[in-house]
CHARMM internal coordinates of N, CA and C (Angstrom, degrees):
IC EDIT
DIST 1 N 1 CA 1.4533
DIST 1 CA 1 C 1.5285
ANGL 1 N 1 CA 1 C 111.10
DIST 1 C 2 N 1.5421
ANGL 1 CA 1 C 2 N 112.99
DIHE 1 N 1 CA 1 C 2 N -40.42
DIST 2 N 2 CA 1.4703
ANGL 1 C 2 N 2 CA 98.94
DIHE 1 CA 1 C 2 N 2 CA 162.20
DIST 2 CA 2 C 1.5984
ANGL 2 N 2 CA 2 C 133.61
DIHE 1 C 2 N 2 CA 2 C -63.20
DIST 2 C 3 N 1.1358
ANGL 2 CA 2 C 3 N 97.63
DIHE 2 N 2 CA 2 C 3 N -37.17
DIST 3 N 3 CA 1.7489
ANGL 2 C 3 N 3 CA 101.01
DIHE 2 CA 2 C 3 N 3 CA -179.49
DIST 3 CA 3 C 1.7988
ANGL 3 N 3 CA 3 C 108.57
DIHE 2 C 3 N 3 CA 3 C -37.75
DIST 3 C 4 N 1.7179
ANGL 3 CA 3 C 4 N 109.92
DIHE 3 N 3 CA 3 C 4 N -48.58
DIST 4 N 4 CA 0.9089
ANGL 3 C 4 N 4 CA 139.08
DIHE 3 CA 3 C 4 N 4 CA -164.92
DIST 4 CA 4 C 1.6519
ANGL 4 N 4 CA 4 C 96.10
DIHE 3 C 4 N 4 CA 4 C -60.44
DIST 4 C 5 N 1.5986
ANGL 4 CA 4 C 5 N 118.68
DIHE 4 N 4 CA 4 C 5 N -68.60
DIST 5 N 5 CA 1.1950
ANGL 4 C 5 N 5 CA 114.73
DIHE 4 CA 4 C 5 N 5 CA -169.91
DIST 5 CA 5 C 1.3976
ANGL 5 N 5 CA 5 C 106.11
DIHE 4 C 5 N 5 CA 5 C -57.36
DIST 5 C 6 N 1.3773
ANGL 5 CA 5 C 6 N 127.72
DIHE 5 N 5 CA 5 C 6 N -37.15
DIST 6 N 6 CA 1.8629
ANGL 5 C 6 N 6 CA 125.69
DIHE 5 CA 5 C 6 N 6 CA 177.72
DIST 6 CA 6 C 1.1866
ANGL 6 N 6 CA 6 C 111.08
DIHE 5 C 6 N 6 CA 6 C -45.35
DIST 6 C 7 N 1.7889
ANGL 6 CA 6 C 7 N 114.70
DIHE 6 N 6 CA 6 C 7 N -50.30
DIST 7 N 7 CA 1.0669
ANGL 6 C 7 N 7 CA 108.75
DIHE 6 CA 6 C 7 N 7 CA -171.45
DIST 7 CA 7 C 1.7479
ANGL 7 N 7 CA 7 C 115.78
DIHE 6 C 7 N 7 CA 7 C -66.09
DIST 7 C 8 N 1.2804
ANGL 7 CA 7 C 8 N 102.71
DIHE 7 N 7 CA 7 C 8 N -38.93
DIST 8 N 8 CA 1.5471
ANGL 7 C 8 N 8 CA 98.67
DIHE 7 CA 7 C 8 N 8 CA 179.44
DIST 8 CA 8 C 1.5328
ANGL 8 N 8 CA 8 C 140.24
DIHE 7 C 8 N 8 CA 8 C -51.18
DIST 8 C 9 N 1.7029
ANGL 8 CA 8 C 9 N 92.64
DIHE 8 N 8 CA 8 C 9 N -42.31
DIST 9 N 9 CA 1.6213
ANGL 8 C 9 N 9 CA 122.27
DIHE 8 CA 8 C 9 N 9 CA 151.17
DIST 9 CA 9 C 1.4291
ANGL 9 N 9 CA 9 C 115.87
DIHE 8 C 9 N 9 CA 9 C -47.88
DIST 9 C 10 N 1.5211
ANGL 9 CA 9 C 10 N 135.71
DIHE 9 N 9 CA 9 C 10 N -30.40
DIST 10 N 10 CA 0.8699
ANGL 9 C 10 N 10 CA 123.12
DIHE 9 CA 9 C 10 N 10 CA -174.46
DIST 10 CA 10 C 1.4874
ANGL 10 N 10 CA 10 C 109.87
DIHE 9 C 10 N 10 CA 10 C -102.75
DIST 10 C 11 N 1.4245
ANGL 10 CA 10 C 11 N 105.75
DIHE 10 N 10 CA 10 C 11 N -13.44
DIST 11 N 11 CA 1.7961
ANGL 10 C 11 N 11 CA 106.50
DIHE 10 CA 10 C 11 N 11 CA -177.81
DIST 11 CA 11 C 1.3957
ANGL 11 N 11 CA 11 C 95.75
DIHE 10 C 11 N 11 CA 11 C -71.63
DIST 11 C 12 N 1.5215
ANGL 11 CA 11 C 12 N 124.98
DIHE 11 N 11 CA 11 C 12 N -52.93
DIST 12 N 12 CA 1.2312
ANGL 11 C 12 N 12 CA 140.31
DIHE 11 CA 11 C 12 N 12 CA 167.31
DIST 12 CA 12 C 1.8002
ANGL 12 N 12 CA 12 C 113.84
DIHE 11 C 12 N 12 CA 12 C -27.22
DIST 12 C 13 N 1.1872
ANGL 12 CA 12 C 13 N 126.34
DIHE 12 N 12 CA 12 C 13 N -53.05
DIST 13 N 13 CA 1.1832
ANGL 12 C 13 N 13 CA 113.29
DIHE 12 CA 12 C 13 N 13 CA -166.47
DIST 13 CA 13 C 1.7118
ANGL 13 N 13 CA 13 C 95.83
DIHE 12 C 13 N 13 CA 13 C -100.81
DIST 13 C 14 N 1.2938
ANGL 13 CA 13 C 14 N 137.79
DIHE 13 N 13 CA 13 C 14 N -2.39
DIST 14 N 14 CA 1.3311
ANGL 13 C 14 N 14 CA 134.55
DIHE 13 CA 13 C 14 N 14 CA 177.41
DIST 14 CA 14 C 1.5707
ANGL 14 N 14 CA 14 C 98.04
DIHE 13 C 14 N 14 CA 14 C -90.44
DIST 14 C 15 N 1.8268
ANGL 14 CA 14 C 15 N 130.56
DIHE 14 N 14 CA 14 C 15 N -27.23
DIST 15 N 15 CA 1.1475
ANGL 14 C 15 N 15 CA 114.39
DIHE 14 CA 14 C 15 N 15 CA 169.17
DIST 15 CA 15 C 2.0262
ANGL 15 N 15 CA 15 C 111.67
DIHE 14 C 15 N 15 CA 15 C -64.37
DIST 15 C 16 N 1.6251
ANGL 15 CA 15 C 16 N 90.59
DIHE 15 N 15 CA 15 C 16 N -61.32
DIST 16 N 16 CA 1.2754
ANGL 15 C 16 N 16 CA 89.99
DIHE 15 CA 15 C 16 N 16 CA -177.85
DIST 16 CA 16 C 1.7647
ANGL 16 N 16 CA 16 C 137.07
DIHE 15 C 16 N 16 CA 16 C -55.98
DIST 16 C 17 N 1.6500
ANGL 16 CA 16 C 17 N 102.36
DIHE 16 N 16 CA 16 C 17 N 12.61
DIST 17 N 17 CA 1.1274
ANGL 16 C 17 N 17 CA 116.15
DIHE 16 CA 16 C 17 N 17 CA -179.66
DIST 17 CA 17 C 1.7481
ANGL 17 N 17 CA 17 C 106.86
DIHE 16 C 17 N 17 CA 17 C -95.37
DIST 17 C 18 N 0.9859
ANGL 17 CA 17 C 18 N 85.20
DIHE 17 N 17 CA 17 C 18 N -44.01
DIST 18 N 18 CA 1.8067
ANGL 17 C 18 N 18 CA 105.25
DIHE 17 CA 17 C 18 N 18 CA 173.67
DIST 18 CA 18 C 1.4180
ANGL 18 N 18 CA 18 C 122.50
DIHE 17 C 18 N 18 CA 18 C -57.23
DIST 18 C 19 N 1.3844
ANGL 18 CA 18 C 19 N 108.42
DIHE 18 N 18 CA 18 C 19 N -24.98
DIST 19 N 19 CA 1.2852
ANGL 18 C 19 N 19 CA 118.80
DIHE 18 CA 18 C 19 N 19 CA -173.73
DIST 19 CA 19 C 1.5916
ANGL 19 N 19 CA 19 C 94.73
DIHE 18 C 19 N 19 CA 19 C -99.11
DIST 19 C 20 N 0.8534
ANGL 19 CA 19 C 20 N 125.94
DIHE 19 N 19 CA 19 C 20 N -33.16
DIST 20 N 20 CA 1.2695
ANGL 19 C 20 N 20 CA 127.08
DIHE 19 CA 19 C 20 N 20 CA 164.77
DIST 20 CA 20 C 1.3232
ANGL 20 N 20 CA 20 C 128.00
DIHE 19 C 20 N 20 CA 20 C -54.98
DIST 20 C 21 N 1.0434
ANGL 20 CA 20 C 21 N 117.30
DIHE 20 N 20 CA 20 C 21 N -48.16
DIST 21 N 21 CA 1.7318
ANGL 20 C 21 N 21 CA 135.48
DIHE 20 CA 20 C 21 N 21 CA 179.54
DIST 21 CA 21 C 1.9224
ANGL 21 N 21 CA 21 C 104.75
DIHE 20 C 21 N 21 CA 21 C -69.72
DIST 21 C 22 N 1.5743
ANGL 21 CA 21 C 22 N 110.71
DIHE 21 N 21 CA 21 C 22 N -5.59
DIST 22 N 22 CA 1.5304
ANGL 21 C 22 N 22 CA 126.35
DIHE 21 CA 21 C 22 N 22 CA 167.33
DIST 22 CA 22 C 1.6395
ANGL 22 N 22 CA 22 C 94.19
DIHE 21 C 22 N 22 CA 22 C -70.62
DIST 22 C 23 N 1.0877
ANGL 22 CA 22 C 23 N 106.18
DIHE 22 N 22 CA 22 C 23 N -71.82
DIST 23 N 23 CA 1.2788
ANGL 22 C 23 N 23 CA 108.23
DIHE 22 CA 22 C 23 N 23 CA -171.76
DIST 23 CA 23 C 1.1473
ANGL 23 N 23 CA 23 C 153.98
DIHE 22 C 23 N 23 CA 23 C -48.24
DIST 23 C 24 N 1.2867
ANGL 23 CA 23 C 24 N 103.97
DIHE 23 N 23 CA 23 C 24 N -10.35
DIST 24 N 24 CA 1.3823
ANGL 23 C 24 N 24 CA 138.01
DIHE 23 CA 23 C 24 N 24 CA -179.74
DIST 24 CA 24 C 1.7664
ANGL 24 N 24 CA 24 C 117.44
DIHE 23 C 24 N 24 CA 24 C -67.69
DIST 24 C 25 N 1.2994
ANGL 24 CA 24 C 25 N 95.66
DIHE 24 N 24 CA 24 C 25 N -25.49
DIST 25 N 25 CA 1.9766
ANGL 24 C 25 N 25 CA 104.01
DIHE 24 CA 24 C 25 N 25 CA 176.73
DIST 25 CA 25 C 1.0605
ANGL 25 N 25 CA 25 C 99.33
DIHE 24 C 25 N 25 CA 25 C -112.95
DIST 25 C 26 N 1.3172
ANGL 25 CA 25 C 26 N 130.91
DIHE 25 N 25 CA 25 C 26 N 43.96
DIST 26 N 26 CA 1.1979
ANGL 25 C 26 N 26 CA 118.26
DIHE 25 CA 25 C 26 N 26 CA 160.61
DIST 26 CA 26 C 2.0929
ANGL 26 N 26 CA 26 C 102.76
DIHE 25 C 26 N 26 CA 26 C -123.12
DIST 26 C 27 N 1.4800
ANGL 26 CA 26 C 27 N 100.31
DIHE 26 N 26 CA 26 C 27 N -11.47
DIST 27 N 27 CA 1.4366
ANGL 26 C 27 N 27 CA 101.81
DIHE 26 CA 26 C 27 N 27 CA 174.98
DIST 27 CA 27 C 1.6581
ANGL 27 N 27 CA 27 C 104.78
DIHE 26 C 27 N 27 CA 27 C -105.98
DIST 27 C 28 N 1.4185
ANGL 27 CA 27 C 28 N 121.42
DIHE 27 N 27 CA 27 C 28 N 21.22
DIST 28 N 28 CA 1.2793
ANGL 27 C 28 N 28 CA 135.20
DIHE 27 CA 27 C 28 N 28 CA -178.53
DIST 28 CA 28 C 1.5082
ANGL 28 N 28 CA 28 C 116.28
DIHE 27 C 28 N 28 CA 28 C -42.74
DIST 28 C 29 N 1.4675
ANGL 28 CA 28 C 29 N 124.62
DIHE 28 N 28 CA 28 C 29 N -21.35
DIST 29 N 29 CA 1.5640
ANGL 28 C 29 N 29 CA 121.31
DIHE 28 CA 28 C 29 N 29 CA 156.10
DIST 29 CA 29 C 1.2744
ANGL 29 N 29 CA 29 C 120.08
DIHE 28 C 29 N 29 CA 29 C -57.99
DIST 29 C 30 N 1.7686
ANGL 29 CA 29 C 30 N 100.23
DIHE 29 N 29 CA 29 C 30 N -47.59
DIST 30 N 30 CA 1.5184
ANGL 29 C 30 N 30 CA 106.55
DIHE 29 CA 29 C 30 N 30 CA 166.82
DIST 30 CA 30 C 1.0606
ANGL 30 N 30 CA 30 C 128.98
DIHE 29 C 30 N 30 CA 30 C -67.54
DIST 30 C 31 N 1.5387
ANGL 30 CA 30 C 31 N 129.04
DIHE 30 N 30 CA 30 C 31 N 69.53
DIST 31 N 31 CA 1.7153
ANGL 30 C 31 N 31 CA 125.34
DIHE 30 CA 30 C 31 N 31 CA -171.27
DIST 31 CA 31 C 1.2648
ANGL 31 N 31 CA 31 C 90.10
DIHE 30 C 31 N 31 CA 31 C -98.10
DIST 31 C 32 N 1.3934
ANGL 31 CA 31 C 32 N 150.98
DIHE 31 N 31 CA 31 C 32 N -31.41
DIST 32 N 32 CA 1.3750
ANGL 31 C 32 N 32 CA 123.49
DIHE 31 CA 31 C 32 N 32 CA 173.52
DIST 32 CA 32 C 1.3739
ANGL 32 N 32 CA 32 C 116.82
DIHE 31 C 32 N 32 CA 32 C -64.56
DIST 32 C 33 N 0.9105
ANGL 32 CA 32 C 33 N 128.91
DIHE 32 N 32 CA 32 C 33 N -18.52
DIST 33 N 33 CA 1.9005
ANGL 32 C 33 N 33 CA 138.36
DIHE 32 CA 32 C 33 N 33 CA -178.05
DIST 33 CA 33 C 1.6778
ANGL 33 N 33 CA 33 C 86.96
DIHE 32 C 33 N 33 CA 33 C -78.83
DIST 33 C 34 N 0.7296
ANGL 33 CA 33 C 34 N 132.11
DIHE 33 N 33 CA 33 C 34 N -40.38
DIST 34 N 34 CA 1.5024
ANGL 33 C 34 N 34 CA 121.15
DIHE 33 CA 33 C 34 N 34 CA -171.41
DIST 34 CA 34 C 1.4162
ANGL 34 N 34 CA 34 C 114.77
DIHE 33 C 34 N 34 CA 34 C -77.35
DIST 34 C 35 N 1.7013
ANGL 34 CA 34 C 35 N 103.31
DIHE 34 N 34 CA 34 C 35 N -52.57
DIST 35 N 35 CA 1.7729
ANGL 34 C 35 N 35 CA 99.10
DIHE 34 CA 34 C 35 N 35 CA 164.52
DIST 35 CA 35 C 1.4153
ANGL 35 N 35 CA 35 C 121.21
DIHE 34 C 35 N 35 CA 35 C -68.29
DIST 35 C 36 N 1.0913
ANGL 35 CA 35 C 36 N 135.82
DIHE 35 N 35 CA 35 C 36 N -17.77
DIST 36 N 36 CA 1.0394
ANGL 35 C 36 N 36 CA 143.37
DIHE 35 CA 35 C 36 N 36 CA 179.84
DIST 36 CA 36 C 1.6679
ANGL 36 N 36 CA 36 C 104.68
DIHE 35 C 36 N 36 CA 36 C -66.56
DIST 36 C 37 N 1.3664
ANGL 36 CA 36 C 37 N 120.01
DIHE 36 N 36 CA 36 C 37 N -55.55
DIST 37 N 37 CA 1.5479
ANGL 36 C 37 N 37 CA 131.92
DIHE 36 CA 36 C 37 N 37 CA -162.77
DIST 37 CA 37 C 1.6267
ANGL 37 N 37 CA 37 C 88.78
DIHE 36 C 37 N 37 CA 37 C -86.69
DIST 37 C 38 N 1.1503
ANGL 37 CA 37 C 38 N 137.91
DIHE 37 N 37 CA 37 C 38 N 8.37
DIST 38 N 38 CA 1.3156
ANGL 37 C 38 N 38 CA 121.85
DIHE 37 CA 37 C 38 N 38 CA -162.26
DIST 38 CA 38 C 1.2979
ANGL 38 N 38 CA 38 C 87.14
DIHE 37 C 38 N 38 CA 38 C -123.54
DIST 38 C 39 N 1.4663
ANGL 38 CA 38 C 39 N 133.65
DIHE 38 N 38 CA 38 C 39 N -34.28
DIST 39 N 39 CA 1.2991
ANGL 38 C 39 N 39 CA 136.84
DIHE 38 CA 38 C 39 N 39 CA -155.43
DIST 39 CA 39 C 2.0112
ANGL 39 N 39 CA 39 C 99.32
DIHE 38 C 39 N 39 CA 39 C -94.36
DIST 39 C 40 N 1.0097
ANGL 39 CA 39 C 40 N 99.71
DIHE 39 N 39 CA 39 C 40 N -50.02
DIST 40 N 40 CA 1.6642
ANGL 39 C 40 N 40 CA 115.43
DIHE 39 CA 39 C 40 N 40 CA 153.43
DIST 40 CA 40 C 1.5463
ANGL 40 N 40 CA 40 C 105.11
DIHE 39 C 40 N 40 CA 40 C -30.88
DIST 40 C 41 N 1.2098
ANGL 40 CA 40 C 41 N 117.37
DIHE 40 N 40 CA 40 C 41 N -88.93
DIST 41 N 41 CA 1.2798
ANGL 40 C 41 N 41 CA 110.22
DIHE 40 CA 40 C 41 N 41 CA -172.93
DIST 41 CA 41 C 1.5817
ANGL 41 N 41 CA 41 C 132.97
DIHE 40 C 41 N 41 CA 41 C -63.73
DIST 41 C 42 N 1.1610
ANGL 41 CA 41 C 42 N 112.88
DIHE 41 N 41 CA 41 C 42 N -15.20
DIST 42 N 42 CA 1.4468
ANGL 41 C 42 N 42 CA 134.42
DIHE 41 CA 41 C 42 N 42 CA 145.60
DIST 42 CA 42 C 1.3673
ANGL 42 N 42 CA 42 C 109.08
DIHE 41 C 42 N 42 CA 42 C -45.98
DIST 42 C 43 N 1.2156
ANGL 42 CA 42 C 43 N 116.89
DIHE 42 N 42 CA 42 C 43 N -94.80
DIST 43 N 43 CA 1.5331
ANGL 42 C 43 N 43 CA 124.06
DIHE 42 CA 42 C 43 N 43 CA 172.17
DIST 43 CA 43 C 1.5674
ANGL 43 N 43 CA 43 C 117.29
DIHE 42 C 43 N 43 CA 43 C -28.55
DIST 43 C 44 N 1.1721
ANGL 43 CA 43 C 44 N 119.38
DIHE 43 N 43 CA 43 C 44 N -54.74
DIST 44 N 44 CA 1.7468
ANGL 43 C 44 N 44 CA 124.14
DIHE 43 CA 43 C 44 N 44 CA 172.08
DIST 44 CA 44 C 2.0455
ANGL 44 N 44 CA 44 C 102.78
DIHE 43 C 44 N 44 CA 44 C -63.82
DIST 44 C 45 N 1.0422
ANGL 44 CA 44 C 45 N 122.45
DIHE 44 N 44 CA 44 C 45 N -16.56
DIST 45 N 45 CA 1.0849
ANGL 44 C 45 N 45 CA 92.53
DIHE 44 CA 44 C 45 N 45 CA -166.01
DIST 45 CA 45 C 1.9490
ANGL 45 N 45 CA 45 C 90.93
DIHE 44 C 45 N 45 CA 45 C -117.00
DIST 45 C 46 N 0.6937
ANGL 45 CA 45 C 46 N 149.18
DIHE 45 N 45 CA 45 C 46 N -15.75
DIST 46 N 46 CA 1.3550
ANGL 45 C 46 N 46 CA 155.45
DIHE 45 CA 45 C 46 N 46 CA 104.59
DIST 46 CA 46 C 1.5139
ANGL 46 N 46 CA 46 C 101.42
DIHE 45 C 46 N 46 CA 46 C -0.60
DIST 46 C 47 N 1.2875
ANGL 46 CA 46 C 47 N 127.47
DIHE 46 N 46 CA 46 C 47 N -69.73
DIST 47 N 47 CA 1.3691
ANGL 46 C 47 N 47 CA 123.80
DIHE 46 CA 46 C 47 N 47 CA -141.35
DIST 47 CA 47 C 1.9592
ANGL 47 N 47 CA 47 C 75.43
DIHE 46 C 47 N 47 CA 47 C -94.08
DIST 47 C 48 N 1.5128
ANGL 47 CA 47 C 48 N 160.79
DIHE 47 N 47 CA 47 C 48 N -22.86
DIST 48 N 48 CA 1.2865
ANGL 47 C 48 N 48 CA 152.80
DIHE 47 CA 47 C 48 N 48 CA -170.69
DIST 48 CA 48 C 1.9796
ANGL 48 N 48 CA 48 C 93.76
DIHE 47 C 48 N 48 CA 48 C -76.01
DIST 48 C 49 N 1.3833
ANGL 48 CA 48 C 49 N 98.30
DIHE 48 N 48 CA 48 C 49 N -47.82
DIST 49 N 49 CA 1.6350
ANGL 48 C 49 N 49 CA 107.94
DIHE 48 CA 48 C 49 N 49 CA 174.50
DIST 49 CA 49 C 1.8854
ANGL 49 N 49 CA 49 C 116.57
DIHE 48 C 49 N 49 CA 49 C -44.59
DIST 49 C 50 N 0.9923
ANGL 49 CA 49 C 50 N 84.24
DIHE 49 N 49 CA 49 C 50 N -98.41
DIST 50 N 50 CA 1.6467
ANGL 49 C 50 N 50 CA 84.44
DIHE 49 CA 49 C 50 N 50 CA 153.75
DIST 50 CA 50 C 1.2755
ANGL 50 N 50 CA 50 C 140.47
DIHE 49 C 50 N 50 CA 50 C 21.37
DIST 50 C 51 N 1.8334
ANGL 50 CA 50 C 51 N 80.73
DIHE 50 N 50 CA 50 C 51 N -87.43
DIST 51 N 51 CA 1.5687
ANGL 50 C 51 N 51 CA 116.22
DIHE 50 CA 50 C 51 N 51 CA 165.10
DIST 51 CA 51 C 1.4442
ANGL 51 N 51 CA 51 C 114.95
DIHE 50 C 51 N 51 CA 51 C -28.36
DIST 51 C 52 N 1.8908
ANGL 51 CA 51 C 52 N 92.24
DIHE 51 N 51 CA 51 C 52 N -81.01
DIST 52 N 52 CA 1.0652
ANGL 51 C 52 N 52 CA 106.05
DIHE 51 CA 51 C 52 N 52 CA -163.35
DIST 52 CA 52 C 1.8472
ANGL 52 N 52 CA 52 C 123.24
DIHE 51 C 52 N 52 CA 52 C -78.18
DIST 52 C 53 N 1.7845
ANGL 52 CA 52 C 53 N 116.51
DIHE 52 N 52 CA 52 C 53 N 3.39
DIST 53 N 53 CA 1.5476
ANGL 52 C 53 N 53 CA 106.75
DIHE 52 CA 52 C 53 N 53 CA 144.19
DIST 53 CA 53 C 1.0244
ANGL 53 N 53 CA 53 C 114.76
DIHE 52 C 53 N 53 CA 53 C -101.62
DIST 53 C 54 N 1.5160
ANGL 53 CA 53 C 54 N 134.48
DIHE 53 N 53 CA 53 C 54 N 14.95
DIST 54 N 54 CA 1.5903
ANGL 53 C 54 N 54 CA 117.32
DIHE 53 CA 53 C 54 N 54 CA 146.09
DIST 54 CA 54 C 1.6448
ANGL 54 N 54 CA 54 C 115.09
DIHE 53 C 54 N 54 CA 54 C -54.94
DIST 54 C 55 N 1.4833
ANGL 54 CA 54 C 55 N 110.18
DIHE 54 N 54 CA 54 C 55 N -49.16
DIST 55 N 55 CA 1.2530
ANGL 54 C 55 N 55 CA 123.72
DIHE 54 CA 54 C 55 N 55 CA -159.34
DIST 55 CA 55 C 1.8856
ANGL 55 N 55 CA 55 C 106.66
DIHE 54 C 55 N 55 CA 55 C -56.17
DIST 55 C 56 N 1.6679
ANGL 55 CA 55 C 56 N 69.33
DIHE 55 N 55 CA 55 C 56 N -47.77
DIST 56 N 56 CA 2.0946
ANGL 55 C 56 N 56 CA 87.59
DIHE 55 CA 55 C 56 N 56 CA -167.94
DIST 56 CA 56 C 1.6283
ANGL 56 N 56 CA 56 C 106.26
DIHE 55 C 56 N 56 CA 56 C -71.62
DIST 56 C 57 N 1.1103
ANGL 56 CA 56 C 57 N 116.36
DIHE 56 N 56 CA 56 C 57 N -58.51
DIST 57 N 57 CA 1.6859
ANGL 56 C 57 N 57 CA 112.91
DIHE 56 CA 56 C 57 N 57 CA 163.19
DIST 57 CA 57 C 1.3981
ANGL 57 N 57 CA 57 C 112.84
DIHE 56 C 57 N 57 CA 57 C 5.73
DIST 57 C 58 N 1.0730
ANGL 57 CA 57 C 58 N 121.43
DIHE 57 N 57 CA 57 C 58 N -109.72
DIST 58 N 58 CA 1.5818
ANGL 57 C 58 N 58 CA 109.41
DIHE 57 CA 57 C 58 N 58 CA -175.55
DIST 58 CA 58 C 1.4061
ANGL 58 N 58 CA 58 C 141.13
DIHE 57 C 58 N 58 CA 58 C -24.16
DIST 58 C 59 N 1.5291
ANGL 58 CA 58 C 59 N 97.23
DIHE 58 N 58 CA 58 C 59 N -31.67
DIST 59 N 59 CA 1.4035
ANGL 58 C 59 N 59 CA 117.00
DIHE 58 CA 58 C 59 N 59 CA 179.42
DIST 59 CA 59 C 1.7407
ANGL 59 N 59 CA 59 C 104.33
DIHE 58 C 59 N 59 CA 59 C -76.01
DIST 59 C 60 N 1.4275
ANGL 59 CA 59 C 60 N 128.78
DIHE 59 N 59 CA 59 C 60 N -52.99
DIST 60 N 60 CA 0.7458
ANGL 59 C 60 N 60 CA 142.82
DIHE 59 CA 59 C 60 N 60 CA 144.63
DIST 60 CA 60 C 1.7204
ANGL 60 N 60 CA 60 C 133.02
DIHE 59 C 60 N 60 CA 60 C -19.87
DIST 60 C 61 N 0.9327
ANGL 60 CA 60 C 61 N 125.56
DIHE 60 N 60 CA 60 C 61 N -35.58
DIST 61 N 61 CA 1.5343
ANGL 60 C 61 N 61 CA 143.21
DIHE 60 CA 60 C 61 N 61 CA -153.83
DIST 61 CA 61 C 1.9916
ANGL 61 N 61 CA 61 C 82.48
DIHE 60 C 61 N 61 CA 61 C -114.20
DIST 61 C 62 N 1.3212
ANGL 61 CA 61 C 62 N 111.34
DIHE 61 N 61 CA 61 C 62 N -67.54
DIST 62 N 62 CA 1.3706
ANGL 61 C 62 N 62 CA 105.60
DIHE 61 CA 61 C 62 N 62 CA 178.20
DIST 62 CA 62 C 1.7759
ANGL 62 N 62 CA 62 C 116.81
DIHE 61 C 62 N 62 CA 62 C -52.64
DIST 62 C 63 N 1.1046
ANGL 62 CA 62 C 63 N 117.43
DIHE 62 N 62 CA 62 C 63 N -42.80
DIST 63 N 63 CA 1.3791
ANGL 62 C 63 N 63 CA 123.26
DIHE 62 CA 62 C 63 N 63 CA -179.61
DIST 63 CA 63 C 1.5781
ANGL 63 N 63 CA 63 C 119.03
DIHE 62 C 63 N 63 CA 63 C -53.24
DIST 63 C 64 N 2.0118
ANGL 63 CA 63 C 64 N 97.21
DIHE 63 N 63 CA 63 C 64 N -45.32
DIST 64 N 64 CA 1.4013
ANGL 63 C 64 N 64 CA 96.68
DIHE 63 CA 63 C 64 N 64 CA -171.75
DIST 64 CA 64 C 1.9843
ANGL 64 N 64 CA 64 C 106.70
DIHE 63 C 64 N 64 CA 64 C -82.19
DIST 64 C 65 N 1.1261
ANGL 64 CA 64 C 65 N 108.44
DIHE 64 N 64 CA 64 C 65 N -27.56
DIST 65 N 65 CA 1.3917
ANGL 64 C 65 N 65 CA 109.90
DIHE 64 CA 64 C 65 N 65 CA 168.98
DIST 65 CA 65 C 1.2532
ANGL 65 N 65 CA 65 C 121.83
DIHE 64 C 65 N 65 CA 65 C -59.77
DIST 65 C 66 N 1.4203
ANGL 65 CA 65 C 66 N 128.34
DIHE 65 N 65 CA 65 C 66 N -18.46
DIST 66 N 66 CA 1.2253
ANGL 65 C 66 N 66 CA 129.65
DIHE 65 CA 65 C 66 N 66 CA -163.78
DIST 66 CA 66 C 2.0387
ANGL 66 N 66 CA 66 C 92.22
DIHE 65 C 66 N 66 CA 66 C -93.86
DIST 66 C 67 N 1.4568
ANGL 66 CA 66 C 67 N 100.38
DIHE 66 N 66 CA 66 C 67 N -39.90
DIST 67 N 67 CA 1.2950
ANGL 66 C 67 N 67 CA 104.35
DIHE 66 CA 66 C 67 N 67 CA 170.18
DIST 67 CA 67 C 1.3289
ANGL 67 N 67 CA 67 C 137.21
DIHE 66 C 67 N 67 CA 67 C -66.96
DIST 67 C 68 N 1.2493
ANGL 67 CA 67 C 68 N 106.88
DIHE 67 N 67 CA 67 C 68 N -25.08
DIST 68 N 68 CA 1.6517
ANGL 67 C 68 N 68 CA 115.62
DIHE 67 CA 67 C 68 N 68 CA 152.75
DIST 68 CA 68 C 1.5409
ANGL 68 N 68 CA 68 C 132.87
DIHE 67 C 68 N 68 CA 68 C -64.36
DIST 68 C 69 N 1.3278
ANGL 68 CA 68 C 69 N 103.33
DIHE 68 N 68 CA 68 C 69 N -58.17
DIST 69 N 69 CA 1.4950
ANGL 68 C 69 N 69 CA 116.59
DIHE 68 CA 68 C 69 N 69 CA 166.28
DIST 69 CA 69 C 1.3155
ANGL 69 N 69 CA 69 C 112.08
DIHE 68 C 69 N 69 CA 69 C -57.73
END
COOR INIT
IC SEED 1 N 1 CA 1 C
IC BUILD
């Protein structure tokens, strides 16, 4: 029953993404607000990436060594 609700949540935010991406030519003066929020979220989600194989790295590096040896 969960799989089910994930999936729904996700049909849900892939519609409401779409409907979103409508909207976008309608603030078409505003093209720096758009690169701006686009470059933002690029950068933030890049910089969560990152993050999270700094974190894992070690864990990682021990795992695959243990698998070699």
């Amino acid at each position: 029953m969960k799989t089910n609700r994930l999936l729904y949540i996700f049909y849900w935010l892939i519609i409401r993404i779409g409907v979103l991406s409508f909207a976008s030519p309608i603030f078409r003066e505003y093209g720096i607000v758009d690169t701006i929020i686009t470059t933002f979220i690029c950068g933030l989600v890049s910089f969560l990436i990152a993050s999270a194989l700094l974190i894992l790295s070690p864990w990682i590096f021990l795992i695959l060594k243990r698998i070699v040896s």
